[in-house]
C-alpha positions as CSV (number, residue, x, y, z in Angstrom):
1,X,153.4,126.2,54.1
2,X,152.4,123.7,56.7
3,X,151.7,125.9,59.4
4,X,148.0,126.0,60.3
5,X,146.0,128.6,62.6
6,X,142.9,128.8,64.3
7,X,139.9,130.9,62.6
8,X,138.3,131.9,65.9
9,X,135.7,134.3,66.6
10,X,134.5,133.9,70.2
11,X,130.8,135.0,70.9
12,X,129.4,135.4,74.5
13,X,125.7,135.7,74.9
14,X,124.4,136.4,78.4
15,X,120.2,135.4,78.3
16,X,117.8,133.2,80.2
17,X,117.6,129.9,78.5
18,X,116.1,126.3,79.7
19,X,118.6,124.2,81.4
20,X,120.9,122.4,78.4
21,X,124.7,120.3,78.5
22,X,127.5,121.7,76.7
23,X,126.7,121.3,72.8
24,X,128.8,120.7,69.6
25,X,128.0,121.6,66.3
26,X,130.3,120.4,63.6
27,X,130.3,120.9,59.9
28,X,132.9,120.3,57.1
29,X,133.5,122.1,54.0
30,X,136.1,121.9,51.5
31,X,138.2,123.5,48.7
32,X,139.6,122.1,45.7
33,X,143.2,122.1,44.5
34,X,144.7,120.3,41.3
35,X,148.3,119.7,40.2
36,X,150.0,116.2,39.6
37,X,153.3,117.1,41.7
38,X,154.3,117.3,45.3
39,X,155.6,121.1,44.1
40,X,152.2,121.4,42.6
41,X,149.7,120.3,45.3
42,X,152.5,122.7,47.8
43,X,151.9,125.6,45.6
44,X,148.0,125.3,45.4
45,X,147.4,124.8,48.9
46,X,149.2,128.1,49.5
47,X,147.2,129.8,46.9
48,X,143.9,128.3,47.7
49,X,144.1,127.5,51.2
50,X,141.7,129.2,53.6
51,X,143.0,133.1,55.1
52,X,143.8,133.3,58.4
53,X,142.9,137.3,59.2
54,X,145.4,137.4,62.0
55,X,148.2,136.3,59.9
56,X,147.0,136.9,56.1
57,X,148.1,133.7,55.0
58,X,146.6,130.9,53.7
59,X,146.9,127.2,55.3
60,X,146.1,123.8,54.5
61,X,143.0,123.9,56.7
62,X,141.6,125.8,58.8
63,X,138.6,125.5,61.8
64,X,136.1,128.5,62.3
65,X,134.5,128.5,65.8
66,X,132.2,130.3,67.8
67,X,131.1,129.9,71.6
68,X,128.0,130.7,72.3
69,X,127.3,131.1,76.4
70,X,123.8,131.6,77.8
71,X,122.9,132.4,80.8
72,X,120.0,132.2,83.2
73,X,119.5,134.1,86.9
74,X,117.8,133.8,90.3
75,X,117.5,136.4,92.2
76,X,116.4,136.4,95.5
77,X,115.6,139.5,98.5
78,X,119.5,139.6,99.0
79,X,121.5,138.0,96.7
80,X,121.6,136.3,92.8
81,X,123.2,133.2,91.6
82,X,123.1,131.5,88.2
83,X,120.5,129.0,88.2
84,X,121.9,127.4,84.7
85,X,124.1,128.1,81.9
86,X,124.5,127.0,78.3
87,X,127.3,126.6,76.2
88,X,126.8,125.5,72.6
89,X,130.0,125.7,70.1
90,X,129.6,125.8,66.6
91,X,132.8,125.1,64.2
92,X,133.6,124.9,60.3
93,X,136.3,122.6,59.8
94,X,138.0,124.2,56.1
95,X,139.8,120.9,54.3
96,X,141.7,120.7,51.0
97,X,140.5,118.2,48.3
98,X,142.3,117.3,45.7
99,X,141.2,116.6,41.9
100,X,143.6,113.7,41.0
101,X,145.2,114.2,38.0
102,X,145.8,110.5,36.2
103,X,149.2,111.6,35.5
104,X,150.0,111.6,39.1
105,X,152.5,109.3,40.3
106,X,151.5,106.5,43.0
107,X,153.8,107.8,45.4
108,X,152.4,111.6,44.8
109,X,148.6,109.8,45.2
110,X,150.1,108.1,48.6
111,X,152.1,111.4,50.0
112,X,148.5,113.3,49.4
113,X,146.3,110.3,51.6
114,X,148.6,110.7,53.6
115,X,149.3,114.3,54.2
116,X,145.1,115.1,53.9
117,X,144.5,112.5,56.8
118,X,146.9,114.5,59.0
119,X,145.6,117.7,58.2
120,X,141.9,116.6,59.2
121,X,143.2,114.9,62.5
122,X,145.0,118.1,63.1
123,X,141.6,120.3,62.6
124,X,139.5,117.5,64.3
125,X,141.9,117.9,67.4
126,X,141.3,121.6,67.4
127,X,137.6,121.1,67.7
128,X,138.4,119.0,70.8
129,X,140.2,121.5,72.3
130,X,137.8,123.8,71.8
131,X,134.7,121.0,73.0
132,X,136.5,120.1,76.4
133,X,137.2,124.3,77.0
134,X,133.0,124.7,76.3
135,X,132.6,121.8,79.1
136,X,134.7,123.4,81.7
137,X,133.2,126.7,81.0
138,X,129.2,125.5,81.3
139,X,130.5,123.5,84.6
140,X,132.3,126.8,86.0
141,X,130.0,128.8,85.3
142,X,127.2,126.7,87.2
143,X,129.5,126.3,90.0
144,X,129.8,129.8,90.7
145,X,128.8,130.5,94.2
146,X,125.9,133.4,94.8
147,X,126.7,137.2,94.2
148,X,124.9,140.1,96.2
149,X,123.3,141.4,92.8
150,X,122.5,139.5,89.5
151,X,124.4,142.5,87.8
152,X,127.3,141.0,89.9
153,X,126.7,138.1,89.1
154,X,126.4,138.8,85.8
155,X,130.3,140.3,85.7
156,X,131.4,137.6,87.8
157,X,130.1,135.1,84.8
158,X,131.5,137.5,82.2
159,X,134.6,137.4,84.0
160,X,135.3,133.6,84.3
161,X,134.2,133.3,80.6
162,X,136.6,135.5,79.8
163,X,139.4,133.2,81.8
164,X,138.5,129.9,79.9
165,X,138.4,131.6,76.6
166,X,141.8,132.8,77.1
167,X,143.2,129.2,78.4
168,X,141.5,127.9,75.6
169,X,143.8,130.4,73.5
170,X,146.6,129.6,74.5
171,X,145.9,125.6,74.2
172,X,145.3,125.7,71.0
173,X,148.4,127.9,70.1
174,X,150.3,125.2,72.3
175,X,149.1,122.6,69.8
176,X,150.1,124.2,67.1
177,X,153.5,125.2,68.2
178,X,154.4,121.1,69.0
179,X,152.3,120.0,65.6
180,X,154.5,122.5,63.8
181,X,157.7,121.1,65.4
182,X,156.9,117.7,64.7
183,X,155.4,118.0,61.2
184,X,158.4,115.9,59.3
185,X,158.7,113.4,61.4
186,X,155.4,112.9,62.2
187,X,154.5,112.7,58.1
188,X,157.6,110.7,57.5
189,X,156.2,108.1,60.1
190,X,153.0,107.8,58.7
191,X,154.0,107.5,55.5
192,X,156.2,104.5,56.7
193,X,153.0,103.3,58.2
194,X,150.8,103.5,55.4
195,X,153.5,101.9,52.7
196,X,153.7,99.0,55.0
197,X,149.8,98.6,54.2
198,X,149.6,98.7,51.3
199,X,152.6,96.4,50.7
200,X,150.5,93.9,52.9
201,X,147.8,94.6,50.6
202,X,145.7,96.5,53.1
203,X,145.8,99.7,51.5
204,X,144.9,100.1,47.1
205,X,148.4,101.1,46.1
């Protein structure tokens, strides 16, 4: 139930544009879930959850993303180098929010601060991933040394784009194979963290 994925859809545009810095573009939205139980708020995050297409399930939350890579030429009488590149990445960070029922215990309102916190950290970190991967592909990019054509050096860009985008891949499923593993202990401890705060008066119990 806990396991989360990565909605990504990776878009590569190849154009002259002005010279720009590697951009983010962040927005949140949110579903709604009820119940007054730990079983319940379980069983409608797994109904309600966002789809992941590669899986068809549904997760706690989910982060859409899309690179967008521009890039600009200069050709001269015998060769063709990129004169500047672009990356901009726009995400949608999917989180749950929950409709407290009054009949919900305190410890069921502090389990779901808790659990909702991690579950935005955990999206918040894949849009990190993905921000520092859209850095080192602007830099590469207008690193790369001169080609004999521009349609070489057009393949040559297409081809290290290609190369971040698939570390950046395999980063993010790395993350969420070690989030996955460490999901108990790692809600047990904040829990632990967060009753201490409140029982220092801190935290609204």
């Amino acid at each position: 139930m806990m396991k989360r994925s990565l909605l990504c859809a990776l878009m590569l545009a190849f154009s002259a544009l002005p010279a720009g810095t590697a951009s983010l573009v962040k927005t949140y939205s949110y579903f709604s879930i009820g119940g007054r139980t730990l079983d319940d708020i379980g069983s409608q995050l797994t109904k309600l959850g966002p789809q992941v297409k590669s899986t068809g399930m549904r997760h706690p939350g989910a982060t859409q993303m899309a690179f967008t890579t521009r890039v600009s030429y200069a050709e001269k009488s015998s060769s063709c180098a990129i004169a500047d590149a672009d990356v901009t990445l726009k995400v949608k960070v999917i989180l749950p929010e929950w409709r407290r029922s009054r009949k919900a215990d305190a410890s069921v309102r502090l389990f779901w601060d808790t659990l909702s916190a991690d579950i935005k950290r955990h999206e918040d970190r894949h849009v990190e991933i993905a921000k520092n991967h859209a850095r080192d592909l602007e830099d590469a990019l207008k690193a790369t040394y001169p080609q004999k054509t521009c349609q070489e050096a057009k393949a040559k860009a297409a081809e290290i784009a290609a190369a971040i985008l698939a570390k950046h891949d395999r980063a993010q499923m790395q993350f969420d194979r070690v989030e996955t593993i460490n999901f108990e202990s790692r809600i047990l401890r904040l829990l632990r963290y967060r009753m201490e705060r409140v029982e220092n008066g801190r935290l609204p119990g």
